[in-house]
C-alpha positions in Angstrom: 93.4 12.1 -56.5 93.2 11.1 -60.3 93.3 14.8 -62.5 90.1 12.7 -64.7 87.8 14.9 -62.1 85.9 17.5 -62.5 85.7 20.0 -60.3 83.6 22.6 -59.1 84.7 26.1 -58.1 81.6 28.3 -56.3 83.3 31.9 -56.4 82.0 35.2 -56.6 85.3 36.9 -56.4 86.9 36.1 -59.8 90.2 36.8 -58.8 90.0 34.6 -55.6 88.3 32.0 -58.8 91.3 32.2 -60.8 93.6 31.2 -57.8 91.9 27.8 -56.8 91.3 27.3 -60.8 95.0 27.8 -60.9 96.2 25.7 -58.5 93.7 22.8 -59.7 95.5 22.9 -63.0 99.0 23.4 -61.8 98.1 20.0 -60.3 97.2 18.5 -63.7 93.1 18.9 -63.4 91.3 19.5 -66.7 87.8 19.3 -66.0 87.4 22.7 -63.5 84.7 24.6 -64.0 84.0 28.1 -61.8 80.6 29.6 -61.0 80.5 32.8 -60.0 76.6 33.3 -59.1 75.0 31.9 -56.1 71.7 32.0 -57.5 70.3 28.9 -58.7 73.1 27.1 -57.2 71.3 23.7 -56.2 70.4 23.4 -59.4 73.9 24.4 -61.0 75.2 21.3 -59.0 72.8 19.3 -60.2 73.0 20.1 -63.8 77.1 20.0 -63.8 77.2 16.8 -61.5 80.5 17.6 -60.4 82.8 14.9 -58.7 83.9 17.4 -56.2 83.0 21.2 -55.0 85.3 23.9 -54.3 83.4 27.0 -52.5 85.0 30.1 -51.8 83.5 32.7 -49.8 85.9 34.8 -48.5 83.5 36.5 -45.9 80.5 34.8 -45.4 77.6 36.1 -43.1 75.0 34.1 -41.3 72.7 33.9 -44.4 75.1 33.3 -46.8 76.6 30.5 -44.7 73.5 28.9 -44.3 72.6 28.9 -47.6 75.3 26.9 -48.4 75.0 24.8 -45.9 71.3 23.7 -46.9 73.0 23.3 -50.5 75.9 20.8 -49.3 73.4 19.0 -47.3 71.6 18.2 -50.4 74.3 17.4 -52.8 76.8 13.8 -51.6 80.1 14.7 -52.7 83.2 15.9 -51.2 83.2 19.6 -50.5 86.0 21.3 -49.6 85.0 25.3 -48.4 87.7 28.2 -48.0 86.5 31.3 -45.6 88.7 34.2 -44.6 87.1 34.6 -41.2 85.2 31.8 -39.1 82.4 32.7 -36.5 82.3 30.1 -33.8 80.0 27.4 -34.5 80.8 27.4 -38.5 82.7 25.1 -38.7 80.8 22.4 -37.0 77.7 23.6 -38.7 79.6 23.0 -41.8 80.7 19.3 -40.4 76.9 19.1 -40.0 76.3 20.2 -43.7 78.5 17.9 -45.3 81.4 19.8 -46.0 84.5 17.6 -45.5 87.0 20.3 -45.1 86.7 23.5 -43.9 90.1 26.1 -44.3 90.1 29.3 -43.0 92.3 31.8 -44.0 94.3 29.3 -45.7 93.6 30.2 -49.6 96.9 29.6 -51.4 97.5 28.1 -54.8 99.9 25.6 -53.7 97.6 24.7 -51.0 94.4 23.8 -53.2 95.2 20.2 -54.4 96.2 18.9 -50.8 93.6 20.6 -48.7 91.1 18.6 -51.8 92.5 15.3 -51.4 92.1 15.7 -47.8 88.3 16.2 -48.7 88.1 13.7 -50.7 89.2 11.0 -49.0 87.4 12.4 -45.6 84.2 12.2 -48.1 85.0 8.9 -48.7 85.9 7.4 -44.8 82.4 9.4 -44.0 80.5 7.8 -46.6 81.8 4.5 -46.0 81.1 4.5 -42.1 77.6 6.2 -43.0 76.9 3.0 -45.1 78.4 0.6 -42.3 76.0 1.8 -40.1 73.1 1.8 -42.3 73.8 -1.8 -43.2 74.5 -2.7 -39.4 70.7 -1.2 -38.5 69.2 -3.0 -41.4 70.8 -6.3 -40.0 69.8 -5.4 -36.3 66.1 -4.6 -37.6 66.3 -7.8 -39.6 67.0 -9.8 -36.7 64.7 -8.2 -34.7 61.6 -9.4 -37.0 63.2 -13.0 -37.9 63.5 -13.4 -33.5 60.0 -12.3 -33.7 58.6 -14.7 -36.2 60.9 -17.3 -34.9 58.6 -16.5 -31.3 55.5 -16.6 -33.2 56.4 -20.3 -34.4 57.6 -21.2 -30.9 54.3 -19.9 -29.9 51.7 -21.7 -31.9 53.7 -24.9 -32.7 55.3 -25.3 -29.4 58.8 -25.9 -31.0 61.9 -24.9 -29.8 63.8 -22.0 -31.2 65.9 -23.8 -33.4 62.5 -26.0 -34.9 61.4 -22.6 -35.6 64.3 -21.2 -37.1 64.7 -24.1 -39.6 61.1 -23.9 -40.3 61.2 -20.2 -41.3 64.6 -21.0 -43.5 63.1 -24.5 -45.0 59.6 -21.9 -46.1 62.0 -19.2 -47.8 64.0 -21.9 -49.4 60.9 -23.7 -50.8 59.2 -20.3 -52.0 62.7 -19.3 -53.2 62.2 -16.2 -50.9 64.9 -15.0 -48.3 64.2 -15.3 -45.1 63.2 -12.0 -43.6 60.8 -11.9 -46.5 58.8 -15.0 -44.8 59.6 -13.6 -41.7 58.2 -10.5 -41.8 55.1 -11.7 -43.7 54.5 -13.6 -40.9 54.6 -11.0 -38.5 52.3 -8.9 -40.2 49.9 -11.5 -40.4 50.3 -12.4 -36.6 49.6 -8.9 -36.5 46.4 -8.8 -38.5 45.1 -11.7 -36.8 45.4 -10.3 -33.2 43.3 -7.0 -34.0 
């Protein structure tokens, strides 16, 4: 983890504060800065833009929990949260929230900088396989509508599905268009022209 980051500590118990602050520091981070109100805190993220989030709430009830979690859910970063006592179901709630680690009872200075590198780069694996998949249904949804216009050529030219294929690339080469572009143009129209 490069020390060039800034960090955000989410604290209402100052002394608890100064502990994570301390450890951040003793690990050569600068840029830490602690909040110690959970009012407004949406907003707080948003104005600091923080690369990473440190929350501590020591004893957290349902409400407060959840609070956070609709929070974390709403800002990407890596989040690592520190509890003192865990009801069952918090922690995959939190997994579900975004948090990437979630430490209970284990709030110890020397303990701070590992326990947010392990965040970190969980944020990191997570957001990559998030993206992978996204690009993966965007490819399957591409070829879906391409195997569709390529049918609707087959259909009405009576070509086979090669013909069609190179037709479709030869049209987005000559309108200097890619090819799910034509193809899906052509689907909507098929479409309109059905109705």
């Amino acid at each position: 983890m490069t020390p060039s980051l800034s960090i955000l500590v989410i604290d209402d118990n100052k002394i608890r504060a100064s502990i994570i602050e301390q450890g951040l520091r003793d690990a050569g981070h600068e840029k830490v800065i602690v909040v110690d109100q959970m009012d407004g805190l949406l907003r707080k993220i948003t104005t600091i833009e923080p690369d990473v989030i440190v929350i501590d709430l020591e004893n957290p009830n349902r409400d407060q929990l959840e609070h956070i979690f609709q929070v974390t859910r709403a800002v990407q970063r890596p989040i690592a949260m520190f509890v003192d006592k865990s009801e069952s179901g918090s922690i995959e709630a939190a997994v579900d929230a975004g948090v990437s680690a979630y430490v209970v009872d284990g709030l110890k200075k020397e303990r701070v900088k590992p326990i947010l590198d392990m965040a970190i780069s969980r944020f990191r694996a997570y957001s990559r396989l998030n993206r992978e998949l996204e690009e993966a249904r965007t490819e399957l949804a591409e070829r879906k509508t391409i195997d569709r216009a390529k049918g609707i050529i087959m259909k009405s030219k009576g070509i086979s599905e090669d013909e069609a294929y190179r037709l479709l690339r030869k049209t987005a080469m000559n309108q200097s268009r890619k090819i799910i572009e034509v193809a899906q143009g052509l689907v909507i129209a098929s479409g309109l022209l059905e109705d």
